[in-house]
RODO-2510 file (C-alpha; in nm, 4 decimals, decimal comma):
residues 399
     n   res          X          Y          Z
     1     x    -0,3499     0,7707    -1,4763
     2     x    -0,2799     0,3930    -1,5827
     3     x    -0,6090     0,1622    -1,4882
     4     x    -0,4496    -0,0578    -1,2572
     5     x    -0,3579     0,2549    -1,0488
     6     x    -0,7302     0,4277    -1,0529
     7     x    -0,8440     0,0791    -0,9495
     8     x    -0,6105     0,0742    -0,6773
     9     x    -0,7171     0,3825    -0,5797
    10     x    -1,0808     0,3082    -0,6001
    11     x    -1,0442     0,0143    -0,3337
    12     x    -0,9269     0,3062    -0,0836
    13     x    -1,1502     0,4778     0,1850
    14     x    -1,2274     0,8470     0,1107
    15     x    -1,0504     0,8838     0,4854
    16     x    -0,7503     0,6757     0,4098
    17     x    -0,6771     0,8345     0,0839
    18     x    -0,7439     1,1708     0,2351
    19     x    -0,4613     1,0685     0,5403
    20     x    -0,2163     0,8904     0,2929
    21     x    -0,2243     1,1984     0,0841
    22     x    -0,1448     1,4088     0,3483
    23     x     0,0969     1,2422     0,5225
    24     x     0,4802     1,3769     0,5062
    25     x     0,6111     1,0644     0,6832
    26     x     0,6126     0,6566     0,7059
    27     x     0,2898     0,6107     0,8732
    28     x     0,0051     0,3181     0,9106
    29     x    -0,3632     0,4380     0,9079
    30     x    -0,6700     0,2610     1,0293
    31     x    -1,0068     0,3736     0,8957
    32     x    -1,2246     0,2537     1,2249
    33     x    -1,5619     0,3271     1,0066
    34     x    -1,4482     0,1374     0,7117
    35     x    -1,3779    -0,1398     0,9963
    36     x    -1,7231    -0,0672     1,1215
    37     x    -1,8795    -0,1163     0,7711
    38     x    -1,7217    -0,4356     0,7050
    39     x    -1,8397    -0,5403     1,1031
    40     x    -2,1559    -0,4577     0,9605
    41     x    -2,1775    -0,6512     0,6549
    42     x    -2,0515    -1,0044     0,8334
    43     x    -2,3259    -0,9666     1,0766
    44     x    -2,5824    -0,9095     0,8154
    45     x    -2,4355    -1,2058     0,6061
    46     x    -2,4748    -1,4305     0,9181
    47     x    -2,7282    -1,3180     1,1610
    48     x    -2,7568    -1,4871     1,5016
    49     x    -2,3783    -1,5790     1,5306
    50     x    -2,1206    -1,4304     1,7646
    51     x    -1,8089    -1,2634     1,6358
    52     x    -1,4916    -1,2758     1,8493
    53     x    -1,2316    -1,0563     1,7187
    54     x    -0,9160    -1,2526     1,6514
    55     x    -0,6867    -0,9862     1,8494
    56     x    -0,3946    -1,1199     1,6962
    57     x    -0,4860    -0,9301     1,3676
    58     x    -0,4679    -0,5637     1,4944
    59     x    -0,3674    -0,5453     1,9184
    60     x    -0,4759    -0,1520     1,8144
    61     x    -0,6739    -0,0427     2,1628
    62     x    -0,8875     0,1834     1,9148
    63     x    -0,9793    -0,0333     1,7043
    64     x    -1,0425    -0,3221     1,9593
    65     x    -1,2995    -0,0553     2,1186
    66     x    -1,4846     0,0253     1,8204
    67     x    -1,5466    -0,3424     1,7605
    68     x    -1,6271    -0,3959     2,1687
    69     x    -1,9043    -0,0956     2,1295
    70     x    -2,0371    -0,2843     1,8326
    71     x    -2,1133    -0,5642     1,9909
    72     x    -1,7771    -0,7958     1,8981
    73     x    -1,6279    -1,0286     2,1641
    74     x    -1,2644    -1,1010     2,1778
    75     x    -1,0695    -1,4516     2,0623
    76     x    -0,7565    -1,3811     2,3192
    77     x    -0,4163    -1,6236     2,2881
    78     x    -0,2445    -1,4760     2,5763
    79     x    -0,3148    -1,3215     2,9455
    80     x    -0,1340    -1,0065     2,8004
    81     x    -0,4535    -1,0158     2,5379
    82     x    -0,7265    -1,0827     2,7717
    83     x    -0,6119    -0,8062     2,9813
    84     x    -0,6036    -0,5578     2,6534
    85     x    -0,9827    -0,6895     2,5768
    86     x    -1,0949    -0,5987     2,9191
    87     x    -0,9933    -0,2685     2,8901
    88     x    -1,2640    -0,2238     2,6176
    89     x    -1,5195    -0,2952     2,8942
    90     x    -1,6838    -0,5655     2,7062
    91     x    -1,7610    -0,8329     2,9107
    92     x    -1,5603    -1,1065     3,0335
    93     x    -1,8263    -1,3621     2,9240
    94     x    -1,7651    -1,2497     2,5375
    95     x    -1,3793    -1,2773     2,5550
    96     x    -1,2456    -1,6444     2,5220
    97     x    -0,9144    -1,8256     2,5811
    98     x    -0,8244    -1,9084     2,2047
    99     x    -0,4885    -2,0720     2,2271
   100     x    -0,4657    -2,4202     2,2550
   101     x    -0,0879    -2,3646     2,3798
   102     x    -0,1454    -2,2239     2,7038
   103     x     0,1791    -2,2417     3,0059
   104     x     0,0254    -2,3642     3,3496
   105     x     0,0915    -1,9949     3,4785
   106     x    -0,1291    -1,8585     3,2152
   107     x    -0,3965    -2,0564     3,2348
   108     x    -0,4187    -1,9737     3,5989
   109     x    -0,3472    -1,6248     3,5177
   110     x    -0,6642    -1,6179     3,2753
   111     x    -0,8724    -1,7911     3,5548
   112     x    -0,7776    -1,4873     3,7854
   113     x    -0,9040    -1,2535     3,4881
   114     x    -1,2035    -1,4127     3,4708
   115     x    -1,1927    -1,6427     3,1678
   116     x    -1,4290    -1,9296     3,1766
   117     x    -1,3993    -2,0392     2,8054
   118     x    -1,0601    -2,2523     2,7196
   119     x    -0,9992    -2,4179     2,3848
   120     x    -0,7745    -2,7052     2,3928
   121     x    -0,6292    -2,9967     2,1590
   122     x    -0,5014    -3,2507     2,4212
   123     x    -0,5563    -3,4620     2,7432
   124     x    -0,2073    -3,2693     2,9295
   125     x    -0,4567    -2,9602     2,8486
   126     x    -0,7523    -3,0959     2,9748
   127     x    -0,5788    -3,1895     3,2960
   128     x    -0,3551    -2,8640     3,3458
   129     x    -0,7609    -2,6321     3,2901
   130     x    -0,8957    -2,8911     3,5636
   131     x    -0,6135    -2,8197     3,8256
   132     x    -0,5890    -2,4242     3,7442
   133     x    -0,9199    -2,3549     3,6112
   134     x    -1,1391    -2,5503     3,7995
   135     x    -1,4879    -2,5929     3,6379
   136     x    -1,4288    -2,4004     3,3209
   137     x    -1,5899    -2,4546     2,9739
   138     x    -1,3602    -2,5924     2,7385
   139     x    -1,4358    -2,6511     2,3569
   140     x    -1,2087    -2,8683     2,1474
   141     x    -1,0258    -2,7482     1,8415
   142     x    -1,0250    -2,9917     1,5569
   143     x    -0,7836    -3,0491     1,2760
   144     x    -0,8496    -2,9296     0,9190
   145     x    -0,6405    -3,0003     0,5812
   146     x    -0,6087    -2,6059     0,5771
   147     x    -0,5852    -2,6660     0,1754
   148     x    -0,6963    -2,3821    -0,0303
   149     x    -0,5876    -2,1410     0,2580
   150     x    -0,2700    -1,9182     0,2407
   151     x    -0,1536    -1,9978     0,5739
   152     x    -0,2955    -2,3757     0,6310
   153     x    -0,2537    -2,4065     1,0224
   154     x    -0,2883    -2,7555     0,9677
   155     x    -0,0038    -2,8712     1,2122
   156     x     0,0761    -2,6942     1,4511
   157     x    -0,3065    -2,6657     1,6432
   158     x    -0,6364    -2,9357     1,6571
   159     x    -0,6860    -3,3135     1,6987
   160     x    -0,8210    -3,5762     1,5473
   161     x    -1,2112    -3,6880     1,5401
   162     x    -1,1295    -3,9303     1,7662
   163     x    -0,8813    -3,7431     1,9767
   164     x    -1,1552    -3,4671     2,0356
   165     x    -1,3937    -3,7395     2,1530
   166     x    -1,1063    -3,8763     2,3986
   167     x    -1,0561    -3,4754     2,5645
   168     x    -1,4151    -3,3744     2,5525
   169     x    -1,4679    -3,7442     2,7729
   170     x    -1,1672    -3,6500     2,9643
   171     x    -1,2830    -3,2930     3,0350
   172     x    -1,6325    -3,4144     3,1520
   173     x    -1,4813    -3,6728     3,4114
   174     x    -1,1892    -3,3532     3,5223
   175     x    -1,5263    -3,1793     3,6625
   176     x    -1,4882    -2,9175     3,3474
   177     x    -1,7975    -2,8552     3,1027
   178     x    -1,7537    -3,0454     2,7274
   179     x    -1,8902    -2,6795     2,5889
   180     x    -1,7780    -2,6887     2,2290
   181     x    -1,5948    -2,7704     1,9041
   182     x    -1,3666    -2,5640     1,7237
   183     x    -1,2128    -2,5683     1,3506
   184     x    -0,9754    -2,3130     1,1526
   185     x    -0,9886    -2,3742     0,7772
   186     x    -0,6871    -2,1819     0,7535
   187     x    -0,5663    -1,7990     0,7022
   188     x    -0,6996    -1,6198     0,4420
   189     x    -0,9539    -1,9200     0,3074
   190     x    -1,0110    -1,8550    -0,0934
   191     x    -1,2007    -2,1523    -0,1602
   192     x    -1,5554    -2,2351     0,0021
   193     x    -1,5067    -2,6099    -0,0271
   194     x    -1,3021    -2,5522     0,2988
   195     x    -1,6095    -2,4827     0,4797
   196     x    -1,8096    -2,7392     0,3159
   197     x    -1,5142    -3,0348     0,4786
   198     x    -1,5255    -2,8724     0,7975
   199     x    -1,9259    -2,8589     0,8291
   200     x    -1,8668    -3,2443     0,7407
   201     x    -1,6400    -3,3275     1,0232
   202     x    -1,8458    -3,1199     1,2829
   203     x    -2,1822    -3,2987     1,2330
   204     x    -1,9200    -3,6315     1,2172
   205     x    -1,7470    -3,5296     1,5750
   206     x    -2,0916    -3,3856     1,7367
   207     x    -2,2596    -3,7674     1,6522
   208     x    -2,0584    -3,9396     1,7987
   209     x    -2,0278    -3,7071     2,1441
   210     x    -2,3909    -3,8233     2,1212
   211     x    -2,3075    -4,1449     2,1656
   212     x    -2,0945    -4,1029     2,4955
   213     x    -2,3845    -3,8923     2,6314
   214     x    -2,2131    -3,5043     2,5527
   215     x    -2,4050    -3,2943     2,4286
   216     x    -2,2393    -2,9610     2,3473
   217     x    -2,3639    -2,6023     2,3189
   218     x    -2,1968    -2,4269     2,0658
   219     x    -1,9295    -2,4751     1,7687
   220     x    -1,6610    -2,1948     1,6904
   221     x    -1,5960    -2,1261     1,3282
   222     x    -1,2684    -1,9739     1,3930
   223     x    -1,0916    -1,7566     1,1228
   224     x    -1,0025    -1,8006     0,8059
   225     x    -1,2732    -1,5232     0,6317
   226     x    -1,0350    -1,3645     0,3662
   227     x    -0,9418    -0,9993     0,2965
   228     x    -1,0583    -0,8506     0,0094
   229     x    -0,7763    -0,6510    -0,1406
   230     x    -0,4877    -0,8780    -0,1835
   231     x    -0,3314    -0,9577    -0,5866
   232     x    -0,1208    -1,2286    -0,6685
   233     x     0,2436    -1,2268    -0,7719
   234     x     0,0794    -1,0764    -1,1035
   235     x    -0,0931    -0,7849    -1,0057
   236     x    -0,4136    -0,9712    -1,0422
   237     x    -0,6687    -0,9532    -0,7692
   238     x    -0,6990    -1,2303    -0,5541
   239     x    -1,1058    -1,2449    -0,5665
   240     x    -1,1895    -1,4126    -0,2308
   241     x    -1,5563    -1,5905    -0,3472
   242     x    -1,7182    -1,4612    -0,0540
   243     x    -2,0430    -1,5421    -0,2758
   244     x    -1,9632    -1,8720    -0,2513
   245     x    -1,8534    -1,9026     0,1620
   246     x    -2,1906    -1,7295     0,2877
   247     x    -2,4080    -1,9056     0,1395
   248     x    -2,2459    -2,2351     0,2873
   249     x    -2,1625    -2,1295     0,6687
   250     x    -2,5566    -2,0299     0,6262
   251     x    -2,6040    -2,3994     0,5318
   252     x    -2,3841    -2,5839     0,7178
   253     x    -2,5063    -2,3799     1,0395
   254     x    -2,8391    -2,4940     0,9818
   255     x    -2,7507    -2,8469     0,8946
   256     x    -2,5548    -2,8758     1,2627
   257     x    -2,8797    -2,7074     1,4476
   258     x    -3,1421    -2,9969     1,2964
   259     x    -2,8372    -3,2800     1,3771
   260     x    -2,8450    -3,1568     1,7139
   261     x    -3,1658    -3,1648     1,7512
   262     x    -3,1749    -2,8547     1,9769
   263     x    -3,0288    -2,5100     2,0572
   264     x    -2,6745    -2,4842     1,9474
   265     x    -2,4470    -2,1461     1,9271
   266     x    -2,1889    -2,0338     1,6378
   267     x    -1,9316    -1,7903     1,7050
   268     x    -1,6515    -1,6690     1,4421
   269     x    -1,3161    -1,5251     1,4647
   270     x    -1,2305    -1,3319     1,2277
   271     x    -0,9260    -1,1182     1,1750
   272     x    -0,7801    -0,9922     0,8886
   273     x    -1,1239    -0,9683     0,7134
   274     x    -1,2500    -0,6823     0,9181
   275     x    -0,9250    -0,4834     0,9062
   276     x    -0,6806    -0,5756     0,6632
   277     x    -0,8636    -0,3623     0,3353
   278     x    -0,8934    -0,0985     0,6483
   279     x    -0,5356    -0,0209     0,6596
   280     x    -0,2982     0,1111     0,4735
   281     x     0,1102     0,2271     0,4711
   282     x     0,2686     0,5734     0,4026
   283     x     0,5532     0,4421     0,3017
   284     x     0,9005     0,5603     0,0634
   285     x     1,1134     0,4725    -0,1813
   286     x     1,4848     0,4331    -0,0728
   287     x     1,6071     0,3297    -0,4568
   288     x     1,5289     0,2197    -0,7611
   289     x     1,8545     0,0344    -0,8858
   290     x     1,9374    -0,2042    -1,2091
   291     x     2,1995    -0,4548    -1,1312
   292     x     2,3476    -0,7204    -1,3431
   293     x     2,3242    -1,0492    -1,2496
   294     x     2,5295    -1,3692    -1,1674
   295     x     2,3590    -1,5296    -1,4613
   296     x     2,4376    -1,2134    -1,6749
   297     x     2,0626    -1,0210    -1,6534
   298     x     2,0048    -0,7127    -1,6089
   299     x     1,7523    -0,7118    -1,3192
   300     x     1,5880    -0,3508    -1,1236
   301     x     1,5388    -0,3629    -0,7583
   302     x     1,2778    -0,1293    -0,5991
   303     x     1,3767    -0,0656    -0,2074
   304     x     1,1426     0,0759    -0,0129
   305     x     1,1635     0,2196     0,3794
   306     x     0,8957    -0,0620     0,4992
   307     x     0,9471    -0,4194     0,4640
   308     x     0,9291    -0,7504     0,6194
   309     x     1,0663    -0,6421     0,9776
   310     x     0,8771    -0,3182     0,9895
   311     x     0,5160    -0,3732     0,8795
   312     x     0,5173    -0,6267     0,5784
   313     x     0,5782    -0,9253     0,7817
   314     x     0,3277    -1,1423     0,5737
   315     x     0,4711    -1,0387     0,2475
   316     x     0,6061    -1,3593     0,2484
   317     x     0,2759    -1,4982     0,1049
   318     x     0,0636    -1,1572     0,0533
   319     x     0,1239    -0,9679    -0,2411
   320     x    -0,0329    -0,5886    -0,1546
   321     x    -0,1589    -0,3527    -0,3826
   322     x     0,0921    -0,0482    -0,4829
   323     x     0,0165     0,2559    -0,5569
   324     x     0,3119     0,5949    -0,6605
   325     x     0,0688     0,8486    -0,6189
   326     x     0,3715     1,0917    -0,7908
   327     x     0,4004     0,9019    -1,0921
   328     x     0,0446     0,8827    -1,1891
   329     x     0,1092     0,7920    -1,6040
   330     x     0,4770     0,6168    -1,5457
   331     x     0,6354     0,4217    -1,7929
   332     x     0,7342     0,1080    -1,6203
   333     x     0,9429    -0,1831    -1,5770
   334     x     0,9653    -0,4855    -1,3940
   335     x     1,0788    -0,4919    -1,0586
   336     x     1,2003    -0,6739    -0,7548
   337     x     1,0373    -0,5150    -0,4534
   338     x     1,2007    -0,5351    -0,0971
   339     x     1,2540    -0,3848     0,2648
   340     x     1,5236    -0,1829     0,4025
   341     x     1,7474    -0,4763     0,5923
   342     x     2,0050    -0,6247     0,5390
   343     x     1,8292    -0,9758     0,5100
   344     x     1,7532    -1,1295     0,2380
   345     x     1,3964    -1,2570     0,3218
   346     x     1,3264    -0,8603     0,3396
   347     x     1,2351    -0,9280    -0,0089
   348     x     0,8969    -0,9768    -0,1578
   349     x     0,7098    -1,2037    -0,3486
   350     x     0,7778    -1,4860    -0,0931
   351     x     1,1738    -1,3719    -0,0825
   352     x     1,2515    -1,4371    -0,4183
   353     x     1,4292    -1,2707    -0,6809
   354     x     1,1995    -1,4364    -1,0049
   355     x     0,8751    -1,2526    -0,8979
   356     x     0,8849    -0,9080    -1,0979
   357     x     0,6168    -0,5860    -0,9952
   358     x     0,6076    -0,3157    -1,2362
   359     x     0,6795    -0,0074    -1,0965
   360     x     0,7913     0,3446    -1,2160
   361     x     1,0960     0,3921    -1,4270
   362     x     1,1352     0,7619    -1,2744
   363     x     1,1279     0,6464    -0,9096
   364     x     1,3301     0,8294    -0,7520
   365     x     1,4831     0,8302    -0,3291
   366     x     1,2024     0,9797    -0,0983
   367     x     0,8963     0,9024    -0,3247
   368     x     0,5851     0,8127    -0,1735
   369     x     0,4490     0,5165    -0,1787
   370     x     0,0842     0,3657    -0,0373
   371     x     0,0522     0,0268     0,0522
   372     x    -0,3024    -0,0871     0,0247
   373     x    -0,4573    -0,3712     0,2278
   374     x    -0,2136    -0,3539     0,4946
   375     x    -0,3990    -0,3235     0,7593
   376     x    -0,3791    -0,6841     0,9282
   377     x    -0,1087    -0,8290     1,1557
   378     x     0,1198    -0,4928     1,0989
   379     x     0,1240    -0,4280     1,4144
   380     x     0,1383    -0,7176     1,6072
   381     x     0,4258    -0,8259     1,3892
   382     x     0,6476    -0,5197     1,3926
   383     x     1,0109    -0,5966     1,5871
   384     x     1,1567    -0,3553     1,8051
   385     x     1,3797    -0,2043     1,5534
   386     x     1,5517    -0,4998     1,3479
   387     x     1,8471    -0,3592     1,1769
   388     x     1,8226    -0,0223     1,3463
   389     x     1,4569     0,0556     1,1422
   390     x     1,1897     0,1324     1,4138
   391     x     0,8355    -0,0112     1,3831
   392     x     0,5531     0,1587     1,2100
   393     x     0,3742     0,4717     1,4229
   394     x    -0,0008     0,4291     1,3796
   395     x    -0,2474     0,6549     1,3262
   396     x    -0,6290     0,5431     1,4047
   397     x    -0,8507     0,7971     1,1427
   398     x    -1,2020     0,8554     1,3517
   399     x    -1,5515     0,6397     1,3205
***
């Protein structure tokens, strides 16, 4: 067995190994005590501050009720979410409204479910919570570069400094509590410097609130905690410096408290760190073909039975970890790797045909193969059967 593959396999679960090598059939697996492990260690890393599931990440009712009994809140974008969260039984008061886009009818709706907790980005926000939420806490979201992050998030969601002063005012004068701030450093963060800008425009924003007499209660970290088992277009791991981040929410956390001068709460939303390295695919190989192309080269094409539309949505930026269990000394060559579909962003790295994987000369139709790392946004993603393939059945392996 080649190294690459044995460390591969060493970054599995005894449980998920155990289901991928039994399983006859394409299949997802969650490992719900591997999730509670990795629950574990973020609480231990920051003690004292409130994790809110990003739901988004893995809408797995399982799963979501492992995290509930450990003491995890929910960040919900939807009614449809908040509704799923309740069913845990944790309490309303842990589950917030994450979504800064938010209809009229759904903000109402969440009012109805008893959401209290709103995050917004704009004064039309501010005044649509006031008329259909009356008296709810809102907290701001604030814009970040999102550099250094795989997905930045950088347009689409937060204001400005002085935007964030302007709704938190606004909200205070609707008759709605100025509760909070929020940030996202963006998906998948690999660099702690991220952290280090956002800490920096907190303390900025939460000064001057002091100055218009708002004084707010806590600040949500949002996502952006990596996954651990990701490799770049080379094979390489990724290495998330989760060395590095700790130690600097720890700091920056602290450095907010003294600027505030008095009791102030964190939450964090993470996502794809506490299930992504928790899941993985049963998946197969469809072919292994060598085609010559326009320019003249010769170039092999590895198509496997799970792709973008059915499980591998973010494979447009992730690269995950592959693993033949068959072929366990292969001789290989290089490889473009892609879905089943007949669309040509079914294709993986980033849907184009210059990124190479090696893979297993011998390959052949029906193979296994176990996609590592998987475990985040699989779900949520899958379509309803693009092409005619039907989405991933899950399987949630026991705590």
């Amino acid at each position: 067995m080649n190294r690459s593959t044995r460390t591969e396999l060493r970054s599995l679960t005894t449980a998920l190994r155990a289901a991928l090598t039994a399983a006859t059939e394409d299949r997802i697996f969650y490992d719900l005590a591997g999730i509670a492990r990795r629950y574990a260690d973020l609480v231990a890393e920051l003690p004292g501050v409130e994790v809110r599931f990003a739901m988004k990440a893995c809408p797995v009712d399982e799963v979501l009720a492992e995290l509930a009994t450990l003491g995890a809140g929910f960040d919900a974008a939807s009614p449809n979410e908040i509704t799923q969260a309740l069913r845990t039984g944790v309490p309303v008061s842990r589950v917030h409204y994450g979504n800064t886009v938010k209809s009229d009818q759904g903000i109402a709706e969440a009012y109805r479910l008893g959401i209290r907790d709103f995050a917004t980005d704009s004064l039309s926000d501010i005044t649509a919570i006031a008329e259909h939420a009356p008296g709810s806490r809102v907290f701001c979201r604030l814009a970040t570069s999102g550099e250094g992050a795989l997905w930045g998030l950088s347009r689409k969601f937060g204001c400005s400094a002085a935007d964030a002063v302007r709704v938190l005012t606004a909200a205070r004068e609707a008759g709605l509590t100025p509760a909070g701030l929020s940030v996202h450093v963006g998906s998948q963060q690999l660099t702690s410097k991220a952290w280090v800008a956002a800490f920096e425009l907190l303390g900025d924003v939460l000064a001057e609130l002091g100055q218009h007499g708002i004084r707010l209660d806590h600040i949500n970290l949002g996502g952006g905690l990596p996954a651990l088992g990701y490799v770049d277009r080379h094979g390489t791991a990724l290495d998330p410096p989760l060395d590095e981040i700790f130690p600097v929410l720890r700091e920056g956390i602290d450095q907010l408290r003294q600027l505030h001068g008095g009791e102030l709460d964190f939450l964090l939303e993470p996502g794809r760190h506490l299930v992504a390295d928790q899941g993985a695919i049963r998946a197969h190989v469809y072919r292994l073909t060598s085609r010559q192309q326009p320019d003249g080269e010769r170039q092999y094409w590895l198509y496997l039975s799970c792709g973008k539309f059915n499980g591998l949505y973010e494979m447009d930026q992730v690269q995950y970890r592959l693993v033949f269990p068959t072929h366990p000394d292969p001789e290989y060559v290089p490889a473009v790797v892609a879905g089943p579909t007949c669309d040509s962003d079914d294709t993986f790295p980033h849907g184009q045909t210059t990124g190479r994987i090696p893979v297993p000369r011998a390959l052949a139709s029906g193979d296994p193969v176990w996609i590592l790392s998987s475990g985040a946004y699989a779900v949520s993603y899958l379509t309803q059967g693009f092409n005619g393939f039907a989405p991933l059945p899950y399987t949630v392996l026991p705590g």
